[in-house]
C-alpha positions in Angstrom: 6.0 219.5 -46.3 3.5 216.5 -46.7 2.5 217.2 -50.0 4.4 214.5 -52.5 7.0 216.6 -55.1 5.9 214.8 -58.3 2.1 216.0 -58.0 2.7 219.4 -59.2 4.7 220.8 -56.2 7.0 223.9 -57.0 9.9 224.0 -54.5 13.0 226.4 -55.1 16.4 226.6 -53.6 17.9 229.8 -53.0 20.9 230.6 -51.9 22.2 234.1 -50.7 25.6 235.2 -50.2 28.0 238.1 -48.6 31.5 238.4 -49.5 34.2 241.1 -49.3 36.7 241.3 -52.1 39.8 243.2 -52.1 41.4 245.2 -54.5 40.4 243.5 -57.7 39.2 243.4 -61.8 37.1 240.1 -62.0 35.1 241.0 -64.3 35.7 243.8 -67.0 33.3 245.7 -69.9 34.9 246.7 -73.3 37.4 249.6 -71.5 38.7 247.3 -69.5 37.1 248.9 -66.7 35.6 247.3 -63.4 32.2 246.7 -64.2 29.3 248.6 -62.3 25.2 249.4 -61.8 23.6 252.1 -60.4 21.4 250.7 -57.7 19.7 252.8 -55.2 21.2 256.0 -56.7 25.0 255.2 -56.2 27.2 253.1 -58.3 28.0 249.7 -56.9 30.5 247.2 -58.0 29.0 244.7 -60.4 30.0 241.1 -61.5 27.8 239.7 -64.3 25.6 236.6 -64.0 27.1 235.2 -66.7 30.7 235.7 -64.9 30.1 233.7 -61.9 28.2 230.8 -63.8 31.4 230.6 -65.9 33.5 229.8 -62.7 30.5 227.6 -61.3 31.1 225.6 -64.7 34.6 225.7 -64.4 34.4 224.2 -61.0 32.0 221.9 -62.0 34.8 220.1 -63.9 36.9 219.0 -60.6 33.8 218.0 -58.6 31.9 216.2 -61.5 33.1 213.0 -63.8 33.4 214.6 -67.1 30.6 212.8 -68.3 28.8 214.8 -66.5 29.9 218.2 -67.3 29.3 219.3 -71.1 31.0 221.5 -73.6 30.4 225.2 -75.3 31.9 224.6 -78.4 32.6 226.1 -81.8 34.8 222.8 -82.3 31.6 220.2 -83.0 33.0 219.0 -85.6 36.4 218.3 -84.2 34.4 216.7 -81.6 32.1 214.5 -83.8 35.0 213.7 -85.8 37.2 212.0 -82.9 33.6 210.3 -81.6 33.4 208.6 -85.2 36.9 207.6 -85.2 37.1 205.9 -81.9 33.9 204.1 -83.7 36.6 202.9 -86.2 36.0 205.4 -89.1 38.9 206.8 -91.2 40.1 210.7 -90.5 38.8 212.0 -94.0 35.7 209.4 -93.4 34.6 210.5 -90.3 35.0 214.0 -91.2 32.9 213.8 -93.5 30.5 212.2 -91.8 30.5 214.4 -89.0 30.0 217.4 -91.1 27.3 215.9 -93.0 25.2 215.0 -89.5 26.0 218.4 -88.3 24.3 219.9 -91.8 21.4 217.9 -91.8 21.1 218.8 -87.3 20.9 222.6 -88.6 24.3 223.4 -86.6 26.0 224.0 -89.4 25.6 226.3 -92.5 24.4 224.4 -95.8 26.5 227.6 -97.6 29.5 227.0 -96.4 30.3 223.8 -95.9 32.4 223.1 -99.0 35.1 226.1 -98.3 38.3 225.8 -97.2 41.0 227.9 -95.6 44.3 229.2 -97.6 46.1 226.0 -96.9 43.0 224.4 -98.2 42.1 222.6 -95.0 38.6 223.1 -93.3 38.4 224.7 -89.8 36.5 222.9 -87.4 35.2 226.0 -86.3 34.2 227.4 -89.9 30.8 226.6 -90.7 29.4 226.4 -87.0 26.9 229.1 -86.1 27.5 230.1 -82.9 28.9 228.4 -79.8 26.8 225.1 -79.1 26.3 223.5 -75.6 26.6 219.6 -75.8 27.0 216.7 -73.5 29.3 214.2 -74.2 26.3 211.8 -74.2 24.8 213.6 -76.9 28.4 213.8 -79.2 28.5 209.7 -78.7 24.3 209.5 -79.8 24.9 211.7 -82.9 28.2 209.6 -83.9 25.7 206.5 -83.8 23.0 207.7 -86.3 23.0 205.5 -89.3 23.7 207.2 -92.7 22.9 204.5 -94.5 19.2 205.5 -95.7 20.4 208.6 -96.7 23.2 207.4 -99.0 21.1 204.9 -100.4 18.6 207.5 -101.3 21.0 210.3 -102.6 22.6 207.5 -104.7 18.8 206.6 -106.2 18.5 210.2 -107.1 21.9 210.8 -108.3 21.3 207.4 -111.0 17.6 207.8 -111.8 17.3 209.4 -115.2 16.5 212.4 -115.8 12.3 214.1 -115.7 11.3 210.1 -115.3 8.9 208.7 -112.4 11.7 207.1 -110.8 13.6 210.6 -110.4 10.2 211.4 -108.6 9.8 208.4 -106.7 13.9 208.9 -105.9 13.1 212.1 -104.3 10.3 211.7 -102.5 12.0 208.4 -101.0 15.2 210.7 -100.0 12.8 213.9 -98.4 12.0 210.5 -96.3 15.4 209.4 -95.5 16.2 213.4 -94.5 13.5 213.4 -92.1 14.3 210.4 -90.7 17.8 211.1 -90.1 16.8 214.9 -88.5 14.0 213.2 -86.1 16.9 211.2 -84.7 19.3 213.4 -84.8 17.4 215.8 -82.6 16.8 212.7 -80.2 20.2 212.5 -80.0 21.1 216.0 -79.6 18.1 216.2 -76.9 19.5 212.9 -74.9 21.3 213.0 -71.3 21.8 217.0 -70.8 24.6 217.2 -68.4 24.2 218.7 -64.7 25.3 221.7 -65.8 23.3 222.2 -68.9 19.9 221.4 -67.3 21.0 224.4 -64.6 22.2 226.7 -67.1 20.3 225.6 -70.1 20.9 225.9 -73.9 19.6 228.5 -76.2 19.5 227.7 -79.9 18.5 231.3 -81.6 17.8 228.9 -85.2 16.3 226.0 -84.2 14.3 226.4 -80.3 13.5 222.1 -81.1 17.3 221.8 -79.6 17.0 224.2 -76.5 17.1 223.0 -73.4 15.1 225.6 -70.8 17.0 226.6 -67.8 16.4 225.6 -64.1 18.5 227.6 -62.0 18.9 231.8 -62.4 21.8 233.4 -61.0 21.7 237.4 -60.4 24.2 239.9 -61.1 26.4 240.1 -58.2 26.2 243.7 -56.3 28.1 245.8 -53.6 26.3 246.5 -50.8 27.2 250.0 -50.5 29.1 252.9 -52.7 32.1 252.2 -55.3 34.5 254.7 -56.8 37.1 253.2 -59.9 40.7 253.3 -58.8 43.8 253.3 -60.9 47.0 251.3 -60.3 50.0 253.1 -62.3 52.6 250.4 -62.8 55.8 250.4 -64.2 58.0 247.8 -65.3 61.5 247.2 -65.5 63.5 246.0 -68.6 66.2 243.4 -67.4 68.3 244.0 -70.1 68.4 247.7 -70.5 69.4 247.7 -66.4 71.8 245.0 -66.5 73.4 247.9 -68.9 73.3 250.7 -66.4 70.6 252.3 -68.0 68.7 253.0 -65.2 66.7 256.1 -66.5 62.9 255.4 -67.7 61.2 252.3 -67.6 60.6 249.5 -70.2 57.0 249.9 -69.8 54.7 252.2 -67.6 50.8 251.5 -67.6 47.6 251.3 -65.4 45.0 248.7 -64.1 41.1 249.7 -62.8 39.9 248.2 -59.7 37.6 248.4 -57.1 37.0 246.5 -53.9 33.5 245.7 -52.6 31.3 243.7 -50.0 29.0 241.4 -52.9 25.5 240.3 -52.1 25.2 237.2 -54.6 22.1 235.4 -54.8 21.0 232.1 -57.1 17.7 230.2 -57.3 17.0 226.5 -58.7 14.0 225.4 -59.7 14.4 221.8 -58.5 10.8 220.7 -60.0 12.2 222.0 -63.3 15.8 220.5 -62.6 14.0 217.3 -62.2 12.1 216.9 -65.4 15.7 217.7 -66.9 17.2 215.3 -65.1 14.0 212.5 -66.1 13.0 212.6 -62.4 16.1 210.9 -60.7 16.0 212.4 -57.5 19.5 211.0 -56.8 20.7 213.1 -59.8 18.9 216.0 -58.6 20.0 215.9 -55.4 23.4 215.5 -56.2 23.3 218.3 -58.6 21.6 221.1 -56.1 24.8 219.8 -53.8 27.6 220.4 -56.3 25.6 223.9 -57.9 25.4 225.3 -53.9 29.4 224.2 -53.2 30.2 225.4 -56.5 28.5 229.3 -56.1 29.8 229.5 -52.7 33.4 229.1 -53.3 33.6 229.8 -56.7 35.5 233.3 -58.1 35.7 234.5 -61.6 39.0 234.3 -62.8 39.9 237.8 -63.8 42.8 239.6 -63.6 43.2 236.7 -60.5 46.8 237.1 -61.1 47.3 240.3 -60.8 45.6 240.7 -57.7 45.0 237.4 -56.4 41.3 238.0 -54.6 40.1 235.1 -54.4 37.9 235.1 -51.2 35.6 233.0 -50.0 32.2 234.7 -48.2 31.8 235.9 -44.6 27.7 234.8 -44.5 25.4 232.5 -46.6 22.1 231.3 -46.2 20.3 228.8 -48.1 17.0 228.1 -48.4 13.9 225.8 -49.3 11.0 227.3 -50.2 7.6 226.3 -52.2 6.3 229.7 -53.2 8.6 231.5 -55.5 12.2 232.1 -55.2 12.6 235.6 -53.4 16.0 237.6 -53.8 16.6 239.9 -50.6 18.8 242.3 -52.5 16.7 245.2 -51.2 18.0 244.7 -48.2 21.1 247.4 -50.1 18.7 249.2 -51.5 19.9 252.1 -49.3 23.6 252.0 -49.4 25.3 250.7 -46.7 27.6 253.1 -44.9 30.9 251.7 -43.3 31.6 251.9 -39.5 34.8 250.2 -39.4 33.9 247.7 -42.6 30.9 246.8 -44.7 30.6 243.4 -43.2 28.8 243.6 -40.1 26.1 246.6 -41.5 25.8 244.3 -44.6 24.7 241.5 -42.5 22.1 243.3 -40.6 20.4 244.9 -43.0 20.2 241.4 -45.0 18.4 240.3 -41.6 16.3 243.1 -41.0 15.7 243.6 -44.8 14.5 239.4 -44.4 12.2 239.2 -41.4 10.2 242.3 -42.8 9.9 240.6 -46.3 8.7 237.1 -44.1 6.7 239.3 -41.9 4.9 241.1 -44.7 5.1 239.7 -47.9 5.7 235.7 -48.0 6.6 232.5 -45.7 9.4 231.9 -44.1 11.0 229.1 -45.8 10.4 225.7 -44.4 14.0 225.0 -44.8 17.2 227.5 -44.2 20.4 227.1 -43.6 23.0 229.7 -42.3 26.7 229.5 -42.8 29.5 231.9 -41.2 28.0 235.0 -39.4 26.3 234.2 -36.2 24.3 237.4 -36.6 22.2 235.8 -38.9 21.2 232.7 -37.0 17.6 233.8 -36.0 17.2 233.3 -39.7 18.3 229.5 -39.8 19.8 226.4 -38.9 23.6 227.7 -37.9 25.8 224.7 -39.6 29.1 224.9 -41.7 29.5 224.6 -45.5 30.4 220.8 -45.1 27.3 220.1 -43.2 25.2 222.6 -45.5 26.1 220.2 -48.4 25.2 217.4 -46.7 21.5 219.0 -44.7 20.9 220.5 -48.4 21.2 217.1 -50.4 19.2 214.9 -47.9 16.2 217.0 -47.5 16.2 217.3 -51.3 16.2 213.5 -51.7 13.5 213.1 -48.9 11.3 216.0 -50.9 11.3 214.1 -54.1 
């Protein structure tokens, strides 16, 4: 790789994982049901995308200072409202003030920000139009826009008489004060995305000026072979009832889907992209790619974790750096894989044969790759362990930027 990264190189991080989990519900549609995809004609186990970046996010928090992680939130202005006050503001003040920046940002609704609940207090949550992603960087530069121009200028209006010039001249000079308020309020909204918000991005369906684009894509996890639905009938006990000598019945009988499945997972980062997100600081890049890589690996979504208590961690990964285009090898289970005493080792080689044919016939190896676990797929990569991985993976991206 001589090229430099800052004159319009493209360079991608992929990482590709198999893991087995047990009998398990981590992820669940509407009927409570273990969710699934037909691929290849079969049903496979299926574990959304936005599942797994949830439990990336939420492990984010114990490897990242927390100004570094940010917050999906109906609670902004709760949020604001504490900012203001550690500023010094009053409660009812800074409530105020919070809910006006948040009206004049667009992230409230003008409609409803003057109603109240039964015990005629307002919800933080109330007027908020859908779940926002903010960095705590950006809570503190909203909390430090002036409203001073704008109170001047609603006051003019408010005093100038009536169908006179200086009503006029009033308005005009408070459409000014608006603007000027929104242009730096969307600089502040728009300043210091967190790690996890230039990798996952923000989408703002009402105002696009306040999304930030995504640099990393993360694909529905899939089984590598056939799934069928099973059904745990449970029944549990009442203490009280037995402790009577009724011992007839139960207290409560019920049943639980699962399934159990060998998981191809597979995530790409578009470090170029991560790097304008992250204002070129390759140390902050670096550092991010690290913590996203640790974080996909070892992460698990969370449910039903305590009924069943899967959490796993994979057999094989492989990570690599390439500077085509990201390439997922899920074809490699294109055709169900059959077991012969397990999933695991027929996963593994038809993810290696499935890989040399695609670098054999369709793209470049990658110039850097990484294997973790599974000595079958060594031909494939640099054999190292996960600690090592995180170390090989943020030094190389450092020296590529």
């Amino acid at each position: 790789m001589t090229e430099n990264f800052n004159q319009g190189k493209r360079l991608f991080l992929d990482i590709h994982v198999l893991q087995t989990v047990p009998p398990s519900c981590i992820n669940r549609d509407d009927t409570n049901s273990p969710k699934t995809a037909v691929y290849g004609g079969v049903m496979r186990g299926r574990v959304s995308s936005q599942a797994w970046k949830r439990a990336v996010r939420k492990q984010f928090v114990e490897q990242l200072p927390a100004d570094k992680v940010g917050i999906r939130t109906l609670h902004l202005v709760e949020l604001l409202t504490k900012e203001l006050m550690g500023e010094g503001k009053e409660a009812e003040e800074a409530e105020k003030m919070a809910r006006k920046l948040l009206l004049i940002a667009n992230i409230i609704n003008k409609k409803e920000t003057d109603e109240k609940t039964e015990d005629n207090e307002m919800d933080s949550t109330d007027n908020v139009k859908a779940l926002f992603f903010i960095s705590p960087a950006q809570i503190k530069a909203m909390a430090q826009c002036d409203l001073s121009e704008l109170h001047i200028a609603e006051a003019n209006v408010q005093n100038a008489p009536k169908k006179s010039e200086e009503l006029e001249l009033a308005k005009k000079e408070l459409t000014k004060a608006n603007k000027n308020l929104t242009k730096k309020l969307r600089e502040a909204i728009n300043v210091a995305p967190t790690i996890d918000m230039a990798l996952f991005g923000r989408m703002v369906a009402n105002d696009p000026t306040m999304n930030v684009d995504a640099s990393c894509q993360v694909a529905h996890a899939i089984s590598t072979h056939k799934v069928s639905t099973e059904f745990d009938y449970f029944t549990a006990v009442d203490d009280i009832q037995e402790a009577q000598g009724e011992t007839a019945g139960a207290g409560m009988i019920g049943t639980v889907e699962f399934n159990s499945s060998t998981l191809y997972r597979y995530a790409t980062i578009a470090l170029h992209e991560l790097n304008k997100q992250l204002s070129d600081n390759k140390d902050a890049v670096a550092k991010a790619a690290e913590c996203f890589v640790d974080a996909f690996i070892r992460s698990m979504p969370t449910g039903k974790q305590n009924t069943f208590a899967n959490r796993t961690l994979p057999f094989a990964v492989m990570v690599t750096l390439r500077e085509d285009q990201p390439v997922n090898l899920v074809g490699a289970f294109e055709k169900p894989v059959i077991a012969n005493g397990g999933y695991e080792t027929q996963s593994v080689q038809a993810f290696d044969q499935y890989a040399k044919s695609v670098y054999d016939n369709f793209v470049s190896a990658p110039q850097y790759s990484w294997v973790v676990g599974d000595t079958d797929l060594k031909d494939l990569g640099k054999k190292t362990t996960l600690r090592d991985l995180l170390t090989d993976v943020e030094q190389v991206i450092e020296e590529q930027l």
